[in-house]
PDB file of N, CA, C and O in Angstrom:
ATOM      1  N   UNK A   1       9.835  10.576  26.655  1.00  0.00           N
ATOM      2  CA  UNK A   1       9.314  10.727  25.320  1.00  0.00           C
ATOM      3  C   UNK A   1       7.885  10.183  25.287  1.00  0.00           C
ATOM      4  O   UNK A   1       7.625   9.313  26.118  1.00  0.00           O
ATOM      5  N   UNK A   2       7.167  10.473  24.659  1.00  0.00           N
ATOM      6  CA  UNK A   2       5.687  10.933  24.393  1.00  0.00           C
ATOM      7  C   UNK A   2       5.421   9.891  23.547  1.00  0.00           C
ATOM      8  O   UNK A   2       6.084  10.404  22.646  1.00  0.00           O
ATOM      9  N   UNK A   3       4.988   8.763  22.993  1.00  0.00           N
ATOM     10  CA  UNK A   3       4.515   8.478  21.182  1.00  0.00           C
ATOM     11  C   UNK A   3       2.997   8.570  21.154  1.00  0.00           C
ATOM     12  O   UNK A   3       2.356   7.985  22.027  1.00  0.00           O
ATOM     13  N   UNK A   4       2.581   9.044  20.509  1.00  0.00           N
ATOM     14  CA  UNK A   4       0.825   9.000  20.141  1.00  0.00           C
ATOM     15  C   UNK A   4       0.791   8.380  18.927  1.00  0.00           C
ATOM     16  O   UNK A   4       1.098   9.151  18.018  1.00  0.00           O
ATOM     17  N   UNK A   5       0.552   7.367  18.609  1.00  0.00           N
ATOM     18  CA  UNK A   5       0.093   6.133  17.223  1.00  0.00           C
ATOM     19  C   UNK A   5      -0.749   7.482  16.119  1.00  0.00           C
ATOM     20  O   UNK A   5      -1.286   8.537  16.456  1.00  0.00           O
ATOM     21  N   UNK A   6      -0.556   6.874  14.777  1.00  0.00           N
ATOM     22  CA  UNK A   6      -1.771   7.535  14.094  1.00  0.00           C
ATOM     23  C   UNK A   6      -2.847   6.897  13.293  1.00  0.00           C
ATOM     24  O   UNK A   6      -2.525   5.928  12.605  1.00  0.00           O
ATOM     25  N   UNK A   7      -3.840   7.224  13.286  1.00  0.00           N
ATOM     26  CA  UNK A   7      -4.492   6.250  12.346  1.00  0.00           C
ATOM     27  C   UNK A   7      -4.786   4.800  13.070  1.00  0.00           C
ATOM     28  O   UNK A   7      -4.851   4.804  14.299  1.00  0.00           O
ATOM     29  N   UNK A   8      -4.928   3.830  12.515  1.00  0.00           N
ATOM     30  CA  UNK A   8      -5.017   2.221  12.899  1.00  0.00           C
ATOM     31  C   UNK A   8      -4.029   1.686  13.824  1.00  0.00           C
ATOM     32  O   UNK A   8      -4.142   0.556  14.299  1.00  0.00           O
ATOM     33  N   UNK A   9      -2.879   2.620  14.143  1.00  0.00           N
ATOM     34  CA  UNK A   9      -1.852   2.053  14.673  1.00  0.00           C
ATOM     35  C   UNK A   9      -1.883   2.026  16.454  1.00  0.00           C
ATOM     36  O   UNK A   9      -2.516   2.844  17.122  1.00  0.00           O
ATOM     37  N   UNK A  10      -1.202   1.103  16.923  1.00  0.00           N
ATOM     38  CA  UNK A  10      -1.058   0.694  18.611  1.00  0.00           C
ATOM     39  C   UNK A  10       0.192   0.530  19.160  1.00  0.00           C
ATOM     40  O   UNK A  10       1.033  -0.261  18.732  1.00  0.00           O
ATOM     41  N   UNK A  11       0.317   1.219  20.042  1.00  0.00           N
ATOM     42  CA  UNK A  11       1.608   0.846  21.031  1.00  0.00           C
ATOM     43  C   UNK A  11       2.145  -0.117  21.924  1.00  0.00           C
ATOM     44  O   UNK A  11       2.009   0.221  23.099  1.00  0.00           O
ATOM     45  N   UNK A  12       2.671  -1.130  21.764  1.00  0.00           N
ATOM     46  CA  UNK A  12       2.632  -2.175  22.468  1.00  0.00           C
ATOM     47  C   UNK A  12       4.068  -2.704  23.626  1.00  0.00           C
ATOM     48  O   UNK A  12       5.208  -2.906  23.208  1.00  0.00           O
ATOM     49  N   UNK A  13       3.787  -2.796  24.598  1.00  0.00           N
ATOM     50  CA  UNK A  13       5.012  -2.690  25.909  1.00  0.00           C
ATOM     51  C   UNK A  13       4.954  -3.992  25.875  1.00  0.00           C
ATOM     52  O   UNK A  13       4.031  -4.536  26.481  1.00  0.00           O
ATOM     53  N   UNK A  14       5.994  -4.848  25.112  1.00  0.00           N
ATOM     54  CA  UNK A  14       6.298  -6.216  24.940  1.00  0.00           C
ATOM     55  C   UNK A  14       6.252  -7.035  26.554  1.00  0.00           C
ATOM     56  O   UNK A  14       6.333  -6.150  27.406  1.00  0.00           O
ATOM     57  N   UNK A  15       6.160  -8.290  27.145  1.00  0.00           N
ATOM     58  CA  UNK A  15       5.988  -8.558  28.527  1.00  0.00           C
ATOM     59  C   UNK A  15       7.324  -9.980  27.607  1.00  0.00           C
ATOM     60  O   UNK A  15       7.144 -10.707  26.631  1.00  0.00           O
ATOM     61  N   UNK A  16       8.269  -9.843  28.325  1.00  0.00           N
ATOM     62  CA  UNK A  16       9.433 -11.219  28.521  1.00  0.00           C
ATOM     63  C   UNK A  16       8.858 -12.226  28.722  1.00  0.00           C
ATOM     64  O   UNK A  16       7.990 -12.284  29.593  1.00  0.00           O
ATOM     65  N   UNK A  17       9.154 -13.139  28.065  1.00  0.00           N
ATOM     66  CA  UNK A  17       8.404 -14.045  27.912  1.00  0.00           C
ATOM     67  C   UNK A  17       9.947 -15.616  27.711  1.00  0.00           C
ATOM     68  O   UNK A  17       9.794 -16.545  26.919  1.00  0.00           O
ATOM     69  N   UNK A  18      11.072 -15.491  28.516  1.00  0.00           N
ATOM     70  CA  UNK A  18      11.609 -16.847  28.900  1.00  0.00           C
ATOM     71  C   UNK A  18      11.486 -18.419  29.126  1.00  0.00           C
ATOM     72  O   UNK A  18      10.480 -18.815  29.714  1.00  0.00           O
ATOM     73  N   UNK A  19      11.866 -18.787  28.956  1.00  0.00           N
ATOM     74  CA  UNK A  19      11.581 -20.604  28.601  1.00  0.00           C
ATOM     75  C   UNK A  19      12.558 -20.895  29.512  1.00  0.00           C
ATOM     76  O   UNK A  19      13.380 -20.019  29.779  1.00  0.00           O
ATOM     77  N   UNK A  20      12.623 -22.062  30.084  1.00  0.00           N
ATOM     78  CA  UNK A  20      13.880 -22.732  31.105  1.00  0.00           C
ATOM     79  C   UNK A  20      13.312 -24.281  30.731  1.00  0.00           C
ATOM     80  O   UNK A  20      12.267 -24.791  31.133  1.00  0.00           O
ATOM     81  N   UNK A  21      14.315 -24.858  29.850  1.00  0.00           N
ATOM     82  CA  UNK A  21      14.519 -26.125  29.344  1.00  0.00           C
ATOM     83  C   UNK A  21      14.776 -27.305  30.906  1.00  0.00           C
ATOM     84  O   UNK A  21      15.716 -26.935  31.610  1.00  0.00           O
ATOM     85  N   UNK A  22      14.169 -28.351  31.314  1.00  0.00           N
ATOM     86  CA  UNK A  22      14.258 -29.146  32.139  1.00  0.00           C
ATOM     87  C   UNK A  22      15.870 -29.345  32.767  1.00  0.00           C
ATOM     88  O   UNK A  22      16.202 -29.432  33.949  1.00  0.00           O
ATOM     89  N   UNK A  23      16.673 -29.379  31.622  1.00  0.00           N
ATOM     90  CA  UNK A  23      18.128 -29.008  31.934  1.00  0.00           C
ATOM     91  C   UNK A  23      18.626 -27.619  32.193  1.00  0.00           C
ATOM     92  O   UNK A  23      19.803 -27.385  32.467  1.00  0.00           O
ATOM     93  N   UNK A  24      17.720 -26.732  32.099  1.00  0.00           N
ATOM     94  CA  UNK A  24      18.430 -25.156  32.889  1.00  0.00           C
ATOM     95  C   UNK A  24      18.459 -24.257  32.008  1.00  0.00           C
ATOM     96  O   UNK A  24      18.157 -23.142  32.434  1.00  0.00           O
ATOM     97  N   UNK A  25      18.801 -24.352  30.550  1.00  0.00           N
ATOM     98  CA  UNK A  25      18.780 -23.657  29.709  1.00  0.00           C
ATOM     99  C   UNK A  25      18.192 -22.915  29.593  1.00  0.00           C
ATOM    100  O   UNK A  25      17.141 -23.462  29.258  1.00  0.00           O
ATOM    101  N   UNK A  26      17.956 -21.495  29.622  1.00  0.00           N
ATOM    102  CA  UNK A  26      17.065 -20.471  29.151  1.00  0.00           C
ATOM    103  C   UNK A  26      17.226 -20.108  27.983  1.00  0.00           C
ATOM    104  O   UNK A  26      18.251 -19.637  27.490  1.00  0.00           O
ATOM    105  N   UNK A  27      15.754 -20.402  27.251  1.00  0.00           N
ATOM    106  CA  UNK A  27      15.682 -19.958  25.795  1.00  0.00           C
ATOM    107  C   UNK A  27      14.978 -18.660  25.994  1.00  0.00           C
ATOM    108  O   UNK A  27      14.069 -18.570  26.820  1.00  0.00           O
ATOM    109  N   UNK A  28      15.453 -17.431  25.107  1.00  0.00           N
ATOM    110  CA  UNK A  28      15.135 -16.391  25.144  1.00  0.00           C
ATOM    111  C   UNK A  28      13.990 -15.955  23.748  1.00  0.00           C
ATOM    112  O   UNK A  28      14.076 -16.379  22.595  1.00  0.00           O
ATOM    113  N   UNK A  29      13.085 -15.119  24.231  1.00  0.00           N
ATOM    114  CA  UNK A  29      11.709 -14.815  23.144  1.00  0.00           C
ATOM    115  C   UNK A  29      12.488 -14.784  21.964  1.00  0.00           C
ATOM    116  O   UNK A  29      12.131 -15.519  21.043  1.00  0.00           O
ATOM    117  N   UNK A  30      13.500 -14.060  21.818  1.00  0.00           N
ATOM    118  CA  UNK A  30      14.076 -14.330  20.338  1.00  0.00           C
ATOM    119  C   UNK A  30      14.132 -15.445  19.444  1.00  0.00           C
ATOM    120  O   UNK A  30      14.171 -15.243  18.230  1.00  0.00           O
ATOM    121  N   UNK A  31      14.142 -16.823  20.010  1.00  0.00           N
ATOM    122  CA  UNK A  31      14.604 -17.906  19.223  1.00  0.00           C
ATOM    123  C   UNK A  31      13.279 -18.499  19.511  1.00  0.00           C
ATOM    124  O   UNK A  31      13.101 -19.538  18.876  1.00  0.00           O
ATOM    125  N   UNK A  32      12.090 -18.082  20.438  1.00  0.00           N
ATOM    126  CA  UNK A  32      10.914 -18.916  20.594  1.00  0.00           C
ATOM    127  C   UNK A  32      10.145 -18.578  19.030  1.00  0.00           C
ATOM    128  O   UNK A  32      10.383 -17.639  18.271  1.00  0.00           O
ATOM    129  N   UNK A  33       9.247 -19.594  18.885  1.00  0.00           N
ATOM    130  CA  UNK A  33       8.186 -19.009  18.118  1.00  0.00           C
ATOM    131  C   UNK A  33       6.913 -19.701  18.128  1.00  0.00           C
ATOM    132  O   UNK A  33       6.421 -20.754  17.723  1.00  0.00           O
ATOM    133  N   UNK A  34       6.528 -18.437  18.897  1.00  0.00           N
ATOM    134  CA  UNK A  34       5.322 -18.214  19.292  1.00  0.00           C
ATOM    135  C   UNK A  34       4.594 -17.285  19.312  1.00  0.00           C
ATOM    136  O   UNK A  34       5.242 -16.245  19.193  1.00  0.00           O
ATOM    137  N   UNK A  35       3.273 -17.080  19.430  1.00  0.00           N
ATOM    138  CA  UNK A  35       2.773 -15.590  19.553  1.00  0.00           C
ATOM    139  C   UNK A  35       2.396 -14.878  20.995  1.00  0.00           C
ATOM    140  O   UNK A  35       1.703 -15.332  21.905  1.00  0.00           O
ATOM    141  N   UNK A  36       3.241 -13.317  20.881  1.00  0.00           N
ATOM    142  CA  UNK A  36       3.434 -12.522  21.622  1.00  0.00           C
ATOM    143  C   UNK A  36       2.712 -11.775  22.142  1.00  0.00           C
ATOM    144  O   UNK A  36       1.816 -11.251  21.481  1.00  0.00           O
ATOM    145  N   UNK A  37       2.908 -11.443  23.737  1.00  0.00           N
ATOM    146  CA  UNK A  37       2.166 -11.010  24.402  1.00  0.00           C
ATOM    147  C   UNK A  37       2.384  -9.747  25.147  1.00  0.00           C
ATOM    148  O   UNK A  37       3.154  -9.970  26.081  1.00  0.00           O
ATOM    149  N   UNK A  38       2.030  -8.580  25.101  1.00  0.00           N
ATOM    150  CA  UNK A  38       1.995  -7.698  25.246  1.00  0.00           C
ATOM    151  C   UNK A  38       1.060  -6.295  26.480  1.00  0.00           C
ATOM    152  O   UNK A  38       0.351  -6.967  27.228  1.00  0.00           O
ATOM    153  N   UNK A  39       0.987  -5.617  26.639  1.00  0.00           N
ATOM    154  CA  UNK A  39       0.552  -4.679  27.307  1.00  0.00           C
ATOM    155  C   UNK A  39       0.192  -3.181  26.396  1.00  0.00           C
ATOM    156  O   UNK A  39       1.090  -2.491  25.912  1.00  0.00           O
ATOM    157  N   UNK A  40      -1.449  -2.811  26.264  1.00  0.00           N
ATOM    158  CA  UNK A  40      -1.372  -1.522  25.072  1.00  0.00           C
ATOM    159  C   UNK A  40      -1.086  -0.423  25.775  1.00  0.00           C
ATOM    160  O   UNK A  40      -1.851  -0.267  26.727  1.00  0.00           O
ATOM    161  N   UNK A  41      -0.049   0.605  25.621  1.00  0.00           N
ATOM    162  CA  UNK A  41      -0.116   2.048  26.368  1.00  0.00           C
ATOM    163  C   UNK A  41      -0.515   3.032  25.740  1.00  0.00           C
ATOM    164  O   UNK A  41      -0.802   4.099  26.282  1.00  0.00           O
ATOM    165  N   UNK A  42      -0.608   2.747  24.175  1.00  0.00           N
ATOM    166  CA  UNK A  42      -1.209   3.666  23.623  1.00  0.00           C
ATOM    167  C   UNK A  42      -2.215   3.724  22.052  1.00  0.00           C
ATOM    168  O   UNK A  42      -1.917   3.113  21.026  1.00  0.00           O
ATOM    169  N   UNK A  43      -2.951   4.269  22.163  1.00  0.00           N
ATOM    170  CA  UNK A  43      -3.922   3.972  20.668  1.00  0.00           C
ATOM    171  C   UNK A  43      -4.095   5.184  19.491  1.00  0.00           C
ATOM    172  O   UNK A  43      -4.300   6.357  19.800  1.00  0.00           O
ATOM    173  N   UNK A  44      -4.007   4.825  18.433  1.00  0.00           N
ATOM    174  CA  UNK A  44      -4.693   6.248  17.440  1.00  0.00           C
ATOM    175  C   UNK A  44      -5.917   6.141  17.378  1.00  0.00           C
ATOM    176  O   UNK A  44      -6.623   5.262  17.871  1.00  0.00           O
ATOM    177  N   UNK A  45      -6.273   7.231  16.636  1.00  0.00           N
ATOM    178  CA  UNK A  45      -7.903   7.680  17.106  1.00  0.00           C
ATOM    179  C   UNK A  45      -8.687   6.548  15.348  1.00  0.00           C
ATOM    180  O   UNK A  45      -9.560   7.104  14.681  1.00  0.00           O
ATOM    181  N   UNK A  46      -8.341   5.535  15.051  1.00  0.00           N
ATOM    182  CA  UNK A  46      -8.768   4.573  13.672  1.00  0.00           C
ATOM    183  C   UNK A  46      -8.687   5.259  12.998  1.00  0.00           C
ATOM    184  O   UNK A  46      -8.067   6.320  13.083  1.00  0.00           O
ATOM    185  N   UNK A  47      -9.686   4.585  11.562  1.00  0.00           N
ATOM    186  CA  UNK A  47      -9.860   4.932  10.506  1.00  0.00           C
ATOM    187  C   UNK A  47     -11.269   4.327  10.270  1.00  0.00           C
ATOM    188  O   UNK A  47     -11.804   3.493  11.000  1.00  0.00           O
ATOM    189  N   UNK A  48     -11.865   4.945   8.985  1.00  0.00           N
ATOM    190  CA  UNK A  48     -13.392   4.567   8.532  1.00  0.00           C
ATOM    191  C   UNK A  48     -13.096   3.295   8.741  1.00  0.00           C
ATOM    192  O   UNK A  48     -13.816   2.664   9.514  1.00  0.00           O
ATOM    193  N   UNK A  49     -11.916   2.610   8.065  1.00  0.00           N
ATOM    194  CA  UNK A  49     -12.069   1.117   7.757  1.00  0.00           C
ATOM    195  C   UNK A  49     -11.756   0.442   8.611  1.00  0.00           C
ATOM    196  O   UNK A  49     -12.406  -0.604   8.593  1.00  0.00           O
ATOM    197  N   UNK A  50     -10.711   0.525   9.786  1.00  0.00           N
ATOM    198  CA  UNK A  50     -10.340  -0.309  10.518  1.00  0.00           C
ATOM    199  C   UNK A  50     -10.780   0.667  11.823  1.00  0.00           C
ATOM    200  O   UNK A  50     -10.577   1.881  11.815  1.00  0.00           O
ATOM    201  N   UNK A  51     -11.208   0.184  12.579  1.00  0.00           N
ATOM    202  CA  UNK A  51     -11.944   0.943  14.244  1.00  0.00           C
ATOM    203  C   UNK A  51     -10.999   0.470  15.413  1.00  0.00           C
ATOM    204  O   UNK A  51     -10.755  -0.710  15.161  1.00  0.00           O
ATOM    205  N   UNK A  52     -10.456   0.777  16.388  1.00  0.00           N
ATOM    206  CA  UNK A  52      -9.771   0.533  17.269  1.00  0.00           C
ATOM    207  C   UNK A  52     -10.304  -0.138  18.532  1.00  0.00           C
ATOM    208  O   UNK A  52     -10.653   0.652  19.410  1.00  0.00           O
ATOM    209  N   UNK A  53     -10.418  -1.259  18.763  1.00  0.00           N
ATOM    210  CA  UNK A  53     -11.309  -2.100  19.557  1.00  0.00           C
ATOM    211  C   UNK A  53     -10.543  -2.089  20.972  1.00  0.00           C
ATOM    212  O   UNK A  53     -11.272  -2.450  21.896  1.00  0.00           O
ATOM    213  N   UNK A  54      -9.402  -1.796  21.288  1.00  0.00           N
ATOM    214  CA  UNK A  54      -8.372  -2.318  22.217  1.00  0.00           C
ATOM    215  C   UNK A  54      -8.497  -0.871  23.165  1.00  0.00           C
ATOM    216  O   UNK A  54      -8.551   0.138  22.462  1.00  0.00           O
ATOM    217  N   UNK A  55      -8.538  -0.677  24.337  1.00  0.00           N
ATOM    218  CA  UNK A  55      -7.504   0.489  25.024  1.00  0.00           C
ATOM    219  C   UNK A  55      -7.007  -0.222  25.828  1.00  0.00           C
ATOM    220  O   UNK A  55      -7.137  -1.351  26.302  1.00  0.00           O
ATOM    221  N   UNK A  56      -5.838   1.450  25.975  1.00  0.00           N
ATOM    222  CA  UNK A  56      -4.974   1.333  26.738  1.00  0.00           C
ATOM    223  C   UNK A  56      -4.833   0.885  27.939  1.00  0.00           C
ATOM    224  O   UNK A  56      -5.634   1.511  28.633  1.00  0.00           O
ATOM    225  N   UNK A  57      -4.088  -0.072  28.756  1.00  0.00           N
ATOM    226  CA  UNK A  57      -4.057  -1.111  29.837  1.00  0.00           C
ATOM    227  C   UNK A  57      -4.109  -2.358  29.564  1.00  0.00           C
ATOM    228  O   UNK A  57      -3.556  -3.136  30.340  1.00  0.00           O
ATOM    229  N   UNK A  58      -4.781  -2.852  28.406  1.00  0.00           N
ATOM    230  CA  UNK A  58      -5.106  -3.863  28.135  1.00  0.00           C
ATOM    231  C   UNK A  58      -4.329  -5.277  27.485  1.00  0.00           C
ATOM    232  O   UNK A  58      -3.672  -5.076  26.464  1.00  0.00           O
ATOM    233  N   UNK A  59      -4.365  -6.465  27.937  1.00  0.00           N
ATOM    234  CA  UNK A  59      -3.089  -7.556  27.359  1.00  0.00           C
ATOM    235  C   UNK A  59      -3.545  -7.921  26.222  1.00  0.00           C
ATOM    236  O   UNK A  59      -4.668  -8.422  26.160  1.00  0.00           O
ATOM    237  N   UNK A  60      -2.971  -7.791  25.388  1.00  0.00           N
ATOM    238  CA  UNK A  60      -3.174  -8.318  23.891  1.00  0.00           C
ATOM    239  C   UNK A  60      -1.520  -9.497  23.148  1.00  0.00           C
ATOM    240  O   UNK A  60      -0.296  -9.452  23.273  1.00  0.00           O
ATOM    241  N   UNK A  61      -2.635 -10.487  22.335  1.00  0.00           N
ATOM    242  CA  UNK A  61      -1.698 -10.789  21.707  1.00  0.00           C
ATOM    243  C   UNK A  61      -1.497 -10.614  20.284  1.00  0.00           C
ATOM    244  O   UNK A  61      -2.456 -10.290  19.584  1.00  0.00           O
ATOM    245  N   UNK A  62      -0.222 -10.815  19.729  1.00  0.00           N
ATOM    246  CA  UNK A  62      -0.309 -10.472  18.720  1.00  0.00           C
ATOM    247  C   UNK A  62       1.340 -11.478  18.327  1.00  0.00           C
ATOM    248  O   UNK A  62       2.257 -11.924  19.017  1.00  0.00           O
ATOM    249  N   UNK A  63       1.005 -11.467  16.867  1.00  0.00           N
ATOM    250  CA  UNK A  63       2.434 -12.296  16.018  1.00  0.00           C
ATOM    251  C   UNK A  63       3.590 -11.363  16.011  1.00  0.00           C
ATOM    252  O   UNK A  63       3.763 -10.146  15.942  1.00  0.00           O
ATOM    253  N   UNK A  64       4.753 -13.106  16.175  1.00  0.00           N
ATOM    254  CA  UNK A  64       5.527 -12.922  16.426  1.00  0.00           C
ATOM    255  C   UNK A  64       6.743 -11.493  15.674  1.00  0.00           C
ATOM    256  O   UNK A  64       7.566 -10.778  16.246  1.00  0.00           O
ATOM    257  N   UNK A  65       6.393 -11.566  14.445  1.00  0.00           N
ATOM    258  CA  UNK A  65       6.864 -10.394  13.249  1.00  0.00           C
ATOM    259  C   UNK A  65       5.920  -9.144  12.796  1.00  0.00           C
ATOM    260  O   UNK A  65       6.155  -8.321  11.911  1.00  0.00           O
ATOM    261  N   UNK A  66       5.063  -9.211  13.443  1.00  0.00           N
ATOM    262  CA  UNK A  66       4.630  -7.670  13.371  1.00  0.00           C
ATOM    263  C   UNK A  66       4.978  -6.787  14.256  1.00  0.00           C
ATOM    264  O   UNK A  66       5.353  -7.037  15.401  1.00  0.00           O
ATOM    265  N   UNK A  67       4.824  -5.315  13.562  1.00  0.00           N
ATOM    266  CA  UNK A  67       4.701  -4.469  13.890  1.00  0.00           C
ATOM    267  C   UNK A  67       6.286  -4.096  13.891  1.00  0.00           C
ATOM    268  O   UNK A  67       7.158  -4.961  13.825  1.00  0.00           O
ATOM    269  N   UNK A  68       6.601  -2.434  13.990  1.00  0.00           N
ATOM    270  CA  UNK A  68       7.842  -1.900  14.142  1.00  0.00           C
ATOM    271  C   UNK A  68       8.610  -1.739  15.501  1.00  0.00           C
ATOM    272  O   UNK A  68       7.756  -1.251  16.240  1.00  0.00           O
ATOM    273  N   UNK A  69       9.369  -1.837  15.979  1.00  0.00           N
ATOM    274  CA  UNK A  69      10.131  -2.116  16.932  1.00  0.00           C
ATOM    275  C   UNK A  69      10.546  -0.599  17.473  1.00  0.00           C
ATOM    276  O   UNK A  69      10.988   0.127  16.583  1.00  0.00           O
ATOM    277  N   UNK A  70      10.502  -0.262  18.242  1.00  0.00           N
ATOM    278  CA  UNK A  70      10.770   1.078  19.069  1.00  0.00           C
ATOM    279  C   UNK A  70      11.269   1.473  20.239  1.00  0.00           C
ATOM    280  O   UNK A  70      10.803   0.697  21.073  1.00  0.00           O
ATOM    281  N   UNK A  71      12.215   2.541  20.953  1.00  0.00           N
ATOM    282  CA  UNK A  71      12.674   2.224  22.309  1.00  0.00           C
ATOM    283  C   UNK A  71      12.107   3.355  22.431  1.00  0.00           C
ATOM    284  O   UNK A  71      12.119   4.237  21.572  1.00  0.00           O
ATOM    285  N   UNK A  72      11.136   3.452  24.375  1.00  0.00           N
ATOM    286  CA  UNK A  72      10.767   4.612  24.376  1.00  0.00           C
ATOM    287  C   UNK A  72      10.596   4.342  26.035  1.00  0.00           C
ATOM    288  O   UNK A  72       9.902   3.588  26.716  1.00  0.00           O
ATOM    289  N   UNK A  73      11.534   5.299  26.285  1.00  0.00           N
ATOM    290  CA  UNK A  73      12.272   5.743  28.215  1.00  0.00           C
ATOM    291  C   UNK A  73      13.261   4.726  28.031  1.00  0.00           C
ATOM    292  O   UNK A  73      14.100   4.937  28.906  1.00  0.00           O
ATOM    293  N   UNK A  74      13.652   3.591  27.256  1.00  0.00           N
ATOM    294  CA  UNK A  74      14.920   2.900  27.366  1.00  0.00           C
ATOM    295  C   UNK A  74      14.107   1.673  27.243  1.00  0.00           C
ATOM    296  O   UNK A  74      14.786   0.668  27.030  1.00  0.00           O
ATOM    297  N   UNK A  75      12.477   1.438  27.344  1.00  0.00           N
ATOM    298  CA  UNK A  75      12.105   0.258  27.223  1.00  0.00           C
ATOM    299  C   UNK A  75      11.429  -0.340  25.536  1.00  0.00           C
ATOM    300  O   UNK A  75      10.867   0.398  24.727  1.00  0.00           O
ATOM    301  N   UNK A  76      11.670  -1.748  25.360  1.00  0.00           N
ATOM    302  CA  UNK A  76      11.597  -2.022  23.339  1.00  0.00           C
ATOM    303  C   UNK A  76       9.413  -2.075  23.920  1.00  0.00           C
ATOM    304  O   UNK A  76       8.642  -2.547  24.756  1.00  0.00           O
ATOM    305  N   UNK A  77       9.471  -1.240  22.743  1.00  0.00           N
ATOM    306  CA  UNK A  77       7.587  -1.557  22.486  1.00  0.00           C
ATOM    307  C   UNK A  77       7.705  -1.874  21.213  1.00  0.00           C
ATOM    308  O   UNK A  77       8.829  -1.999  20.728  1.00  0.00           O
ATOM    309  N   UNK A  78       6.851  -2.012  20.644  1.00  0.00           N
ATOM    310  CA  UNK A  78       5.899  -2.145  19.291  1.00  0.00           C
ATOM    311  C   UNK A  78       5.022  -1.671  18.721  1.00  0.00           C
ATOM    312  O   UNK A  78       3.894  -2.027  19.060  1.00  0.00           O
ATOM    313  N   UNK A  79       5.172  -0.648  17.591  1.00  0.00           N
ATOM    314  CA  UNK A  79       3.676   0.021  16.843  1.00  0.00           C
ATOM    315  C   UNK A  79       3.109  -1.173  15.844  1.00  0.00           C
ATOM    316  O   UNK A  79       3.526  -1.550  14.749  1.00  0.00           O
ATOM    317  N   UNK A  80       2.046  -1.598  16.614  1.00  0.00           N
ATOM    318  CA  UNK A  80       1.374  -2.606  15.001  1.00  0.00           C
ATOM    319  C   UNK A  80       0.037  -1.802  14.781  1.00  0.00           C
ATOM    320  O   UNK A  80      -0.397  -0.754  15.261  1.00  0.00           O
ATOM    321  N   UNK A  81      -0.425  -2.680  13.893  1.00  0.00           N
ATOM    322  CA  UNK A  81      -1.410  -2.077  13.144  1.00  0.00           C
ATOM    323  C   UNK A  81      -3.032  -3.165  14.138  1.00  0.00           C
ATOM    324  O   UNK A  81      -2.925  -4.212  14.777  1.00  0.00           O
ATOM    325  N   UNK A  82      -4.102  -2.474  13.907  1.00  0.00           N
ATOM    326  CA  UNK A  82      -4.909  -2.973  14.465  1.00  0.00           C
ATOM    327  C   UNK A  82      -5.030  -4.270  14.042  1.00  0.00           C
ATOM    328  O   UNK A  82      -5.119  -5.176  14.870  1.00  0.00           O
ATOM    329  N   UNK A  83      -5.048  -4.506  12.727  1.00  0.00           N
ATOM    330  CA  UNK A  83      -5.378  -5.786  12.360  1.00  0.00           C
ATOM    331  C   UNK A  83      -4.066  -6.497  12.801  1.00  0.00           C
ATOM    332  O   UNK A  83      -4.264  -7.712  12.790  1.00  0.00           O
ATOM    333  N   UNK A  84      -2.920  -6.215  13.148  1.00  0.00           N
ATOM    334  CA  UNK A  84      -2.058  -7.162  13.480  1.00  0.00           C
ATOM    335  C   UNK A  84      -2.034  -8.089  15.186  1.00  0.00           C
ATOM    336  O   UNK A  84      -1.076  -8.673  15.693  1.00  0.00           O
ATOM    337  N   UNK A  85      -3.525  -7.919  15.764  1.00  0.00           N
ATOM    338  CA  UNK A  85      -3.839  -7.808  17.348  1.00  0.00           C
ATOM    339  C   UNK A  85      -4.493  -9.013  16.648  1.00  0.00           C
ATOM    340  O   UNK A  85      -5.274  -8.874  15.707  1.00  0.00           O
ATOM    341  N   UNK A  86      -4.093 -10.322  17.210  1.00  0.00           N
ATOM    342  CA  UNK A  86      -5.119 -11.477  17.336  1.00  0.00           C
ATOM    343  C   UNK A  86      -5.898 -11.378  18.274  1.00  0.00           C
ATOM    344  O   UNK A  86      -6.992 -11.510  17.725  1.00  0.00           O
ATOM    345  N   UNK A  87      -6.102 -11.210  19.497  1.00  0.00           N
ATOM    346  CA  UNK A  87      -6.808 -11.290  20.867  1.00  0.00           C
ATOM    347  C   UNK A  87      -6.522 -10.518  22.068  1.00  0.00           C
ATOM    348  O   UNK A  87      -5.340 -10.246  22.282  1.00  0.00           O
ATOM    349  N   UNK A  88      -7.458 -10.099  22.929  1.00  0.00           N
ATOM    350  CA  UNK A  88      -7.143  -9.567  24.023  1.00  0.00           C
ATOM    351  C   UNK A  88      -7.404 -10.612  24.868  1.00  0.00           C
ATOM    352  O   UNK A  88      -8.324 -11.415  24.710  1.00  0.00           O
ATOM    353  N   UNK A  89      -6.441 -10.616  25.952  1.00  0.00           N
ATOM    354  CA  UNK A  89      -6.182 -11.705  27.034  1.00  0.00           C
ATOM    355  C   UNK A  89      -7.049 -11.356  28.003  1.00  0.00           C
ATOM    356  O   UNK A  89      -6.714 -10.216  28.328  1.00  0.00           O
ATOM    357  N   UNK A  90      -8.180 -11.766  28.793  1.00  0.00           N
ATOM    358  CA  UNK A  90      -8.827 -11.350  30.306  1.00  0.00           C
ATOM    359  C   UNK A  90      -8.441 -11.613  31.311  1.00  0.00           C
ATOM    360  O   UNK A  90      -9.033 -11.228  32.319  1.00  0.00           O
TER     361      UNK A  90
END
């Protein structure tokens, strides 16, 4: 399956992000909170108001509750919105 974003919107290939507590425990991204880090595979072409600064390849982060949740080839991504991208990682 194909997704092409529209408008302001971005595709985002979530990267696992696990915790292992000194005692063994693995806390899973679900119960962390923190902000999330990601991989872009895909971009819309903006809008007058918001411009699309990010391409595709690129690590970005972004909060923990944005954006819509999506499965696409069997793997979870994320459509957020441009403004929902705090930073790109180098």
């Amino acid at each position: 399956m194909n997704v092409k974003p529209l408008a302001d919107r971005v595709v985002v290939k979530q990267e696992k992000s696990e915790a292992k507590t000194s005692g063994g425990i693995i806390i899973p991204d679900t119960a962390q909170e923190k902000t999330q880090i990601g991989v872009v595979t895909a971009v819309g072409p903006g809008t007058e108001k918001e411009k699309i600064t990010v391409s595709v390849g690129q690590k970005v982060m972004h909060d923990k509750y944005a954006g819509t949740q999506v499965k696409i080839n069997g793997e979870e991504h994320l459509v957020l919105k441009m403004q929902d991208i705090i930073a790109v990682i180098e």
